[in-house]
N, C-alpha and C positions, 0 to 999 in steps of 0.2 A: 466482373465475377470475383468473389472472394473464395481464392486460394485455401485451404486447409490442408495442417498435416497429421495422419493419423496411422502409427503404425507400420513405417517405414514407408509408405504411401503420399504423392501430393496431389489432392481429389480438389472438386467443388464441394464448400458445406454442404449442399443439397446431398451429399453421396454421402456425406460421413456418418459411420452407425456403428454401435458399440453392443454389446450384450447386454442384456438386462441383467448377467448373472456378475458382470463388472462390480467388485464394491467399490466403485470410486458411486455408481448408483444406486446400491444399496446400502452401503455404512457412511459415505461420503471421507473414504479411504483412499489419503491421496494427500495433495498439496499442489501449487500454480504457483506460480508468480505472474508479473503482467509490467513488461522493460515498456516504456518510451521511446521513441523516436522520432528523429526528425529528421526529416530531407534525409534519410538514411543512415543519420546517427543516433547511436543508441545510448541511451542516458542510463551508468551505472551498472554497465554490460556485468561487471564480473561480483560486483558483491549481489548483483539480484540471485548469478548460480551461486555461489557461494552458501547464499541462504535455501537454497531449494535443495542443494546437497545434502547441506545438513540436517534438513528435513527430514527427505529422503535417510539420511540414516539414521536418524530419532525412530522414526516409524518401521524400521529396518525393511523395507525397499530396495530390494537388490538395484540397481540400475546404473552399468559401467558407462556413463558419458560422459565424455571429458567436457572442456573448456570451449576447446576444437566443437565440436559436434554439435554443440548448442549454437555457438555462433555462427555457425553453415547453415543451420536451420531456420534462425533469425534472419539473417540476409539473403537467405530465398524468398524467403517467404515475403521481408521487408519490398526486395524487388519484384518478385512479380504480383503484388498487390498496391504498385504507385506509388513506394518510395519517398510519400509526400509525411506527413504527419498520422506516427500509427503507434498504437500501443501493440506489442507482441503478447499474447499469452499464452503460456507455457502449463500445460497441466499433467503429472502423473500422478495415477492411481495402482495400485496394486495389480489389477489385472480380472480379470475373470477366471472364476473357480468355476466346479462342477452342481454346488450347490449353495445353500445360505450359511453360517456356519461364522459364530464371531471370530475363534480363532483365525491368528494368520495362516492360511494354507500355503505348503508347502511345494514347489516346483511349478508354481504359476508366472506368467510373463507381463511385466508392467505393461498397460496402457499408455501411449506418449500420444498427446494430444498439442495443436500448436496450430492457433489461428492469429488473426491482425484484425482489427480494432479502428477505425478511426478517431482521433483526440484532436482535440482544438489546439490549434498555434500557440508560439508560447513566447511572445511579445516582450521586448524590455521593461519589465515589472515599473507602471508609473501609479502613484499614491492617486492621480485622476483619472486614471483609464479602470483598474481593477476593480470586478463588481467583488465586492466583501458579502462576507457571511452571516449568514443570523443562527443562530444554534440553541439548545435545548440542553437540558443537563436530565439525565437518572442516573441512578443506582444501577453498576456494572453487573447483570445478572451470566455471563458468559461463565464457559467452564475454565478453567483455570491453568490452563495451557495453552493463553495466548500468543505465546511465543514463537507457537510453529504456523506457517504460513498453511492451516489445513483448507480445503474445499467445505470442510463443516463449518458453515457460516450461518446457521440459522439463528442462532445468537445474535448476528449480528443483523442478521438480517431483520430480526425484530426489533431490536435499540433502533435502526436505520428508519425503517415504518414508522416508529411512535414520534421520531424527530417528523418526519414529512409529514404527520397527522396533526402536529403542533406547529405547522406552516414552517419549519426549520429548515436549513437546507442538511445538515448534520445532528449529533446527538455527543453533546459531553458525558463523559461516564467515569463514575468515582466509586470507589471499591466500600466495606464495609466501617471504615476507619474514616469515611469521607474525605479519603484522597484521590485526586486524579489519575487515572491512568490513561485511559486514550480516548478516541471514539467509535462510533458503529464503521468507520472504514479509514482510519486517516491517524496519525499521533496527532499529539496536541502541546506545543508551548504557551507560555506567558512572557511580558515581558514587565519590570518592575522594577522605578529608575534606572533604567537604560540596561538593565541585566534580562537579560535572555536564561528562560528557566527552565525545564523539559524535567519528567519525571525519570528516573533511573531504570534502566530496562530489566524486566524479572519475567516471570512468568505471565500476568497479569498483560504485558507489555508488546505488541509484534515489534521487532527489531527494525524496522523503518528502511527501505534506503535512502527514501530522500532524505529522514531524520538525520542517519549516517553523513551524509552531505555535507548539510545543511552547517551540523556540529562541527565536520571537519573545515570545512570553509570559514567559520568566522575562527576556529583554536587560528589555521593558518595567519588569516589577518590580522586578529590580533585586539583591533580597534574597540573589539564589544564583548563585554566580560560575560561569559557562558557559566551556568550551573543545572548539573543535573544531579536532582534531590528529589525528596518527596516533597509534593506540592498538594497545599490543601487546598478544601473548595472555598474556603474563606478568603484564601490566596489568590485563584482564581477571580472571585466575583469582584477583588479586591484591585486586577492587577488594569496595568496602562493601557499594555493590549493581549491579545490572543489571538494565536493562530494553528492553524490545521494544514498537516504535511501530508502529503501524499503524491506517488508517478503519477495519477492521473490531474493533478490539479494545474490548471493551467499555468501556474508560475512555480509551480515545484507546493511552496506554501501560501496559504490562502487565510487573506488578516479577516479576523470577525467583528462586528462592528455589534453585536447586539445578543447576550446571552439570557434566555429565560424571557424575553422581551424587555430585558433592560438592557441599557447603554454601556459598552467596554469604555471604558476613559474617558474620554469625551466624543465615544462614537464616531470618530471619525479614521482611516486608516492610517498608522501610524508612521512613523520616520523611520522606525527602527526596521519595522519590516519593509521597507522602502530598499533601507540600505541591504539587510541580507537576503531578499530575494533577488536584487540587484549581482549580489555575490554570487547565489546560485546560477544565476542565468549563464554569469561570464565562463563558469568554472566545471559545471556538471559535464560537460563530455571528458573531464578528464580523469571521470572513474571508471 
């Protein structure tokens, strides 16, 4: 039975029900994040609140939980749904008000929503085990504050579609300058002579954690020279390899072997990402 929390309450999904007058349903007024875990560790436990926080007060959402609170929430819920390989998600919206009404209305009570997920294992990243990616490129039509981790993802959710309608498993998206920014669910690196390259995070950009990671792991290391710049798509089409970040991907990041239906470098998965998905694996519980 899958566990759900809703509202200071721990129900079965089948019981959970919200208002229809919730604008987390009607405006998609809100934000989530969505932690990993394994065998009941959680990957990136504090910069995921961290980022939901700060959400939460971008969109000013009253909502006093600590640090505390989240993690109690997590590890219930982790535990009494198997404790095995689970993604946590975490969702607040605003709350429900009395009527429709775009303003933020005043003395209403957030929605806290928080269910678990099952996610595929997450194996010692090998260049012969890892299925790669094949990807699609458009034009980023998304509004312009991608920054914040909102629930309004229809955006994305249509860059996601036209990738899957062009047999892709993703969607590269490059803004009006035809530069890279991310994709329909995931950031996105290059690599180009053995430099790891990532776009600069703005508006345009969700702040990543696994990106956060990923960057922090190889500055620590040392071994592999990092840049984040603006990247063009000629840079892209251009580069050794390409890869796409994201908690839910099975290795943290996921190498792509084929954009547009042509060949990343010599289409095959690359060294580079070998070595720092390697890095992640060893190192991610210890954010």
């Amino acid at each position: 039975m899958n566990t759900v929390y809703l509202n200071g309450n721990y129900m079965p999904i089948t019981e959970a029900k919200i208002s229809p007058l919730d604008r987390g349903f009607l405006f998609g007024d809100g934000v989530y994040e969505l932690i990993p875990s394994y065998n009941g560790n959680m990957v990136g436990f504090k910069p995921h609140i961290d980022r939901m926080k700060s959400g939460l007060a971008t969109l000013e959402i009253a909502l006093n939980w600590s640090h505390d609170d989240w993690q109690g929430l997590c590890q219930h819920l982790i535990q009494v749904n198997g404790s095995n390989n689970l993604g946590v998600y975490l969702q607040v919206t605003r709350g429900a008000d009395t009527k429709r009404h775009h303003t933020y209305p005043k003395g209403i009570t957030p929605t806290v929503f928080a269910m678990t997920t099952v996610i595929p294992p997450a194996p010692i990243p090998s260049r012969d085990q890892i299925q790669p990616y094949r990807v699609s490129s458009m034009r980023d039509m998304r509004w312009q504050r991608c920054n914040i981790k909102s629930i309004s993802l229809l955006g994305n959710v249509m860059h996601y579609q036209y990738g899957h309608q062009q047999g892709s498993d993703e969607v590269l998206l490059y803004n009006h300058d035809d530069e890279l920014t991310e994709c329909g669910a995931c950031n996105a690196f290059i690599v180009k002579n053995s430099v790891v390259i990532t776009p600069p995070l703005d508006q345009q950009i969700l702040p990543g954690i696994t990106r956060q990671i990923v960057l922090d792991v190889l500055h620590k290391d040392g071994a592999i020279r990092v840049e984040e710049r603006v990247v063009t798509m000629d840079e892209v089409r251009a580069a050794d390899e390409i890869w796409i970040s994201s908690s839910s991907k099975e290795a943290g990041i996921a190498p792509v072997t084929h954009l547009d239906n042509h060949p990343v470098g010599d289409s095959q998965v690359g060294a580079i990402w070998e070595t720092t998905a390697k890095l992640y694996s060893e190192r991610k519980f210890d954010y």
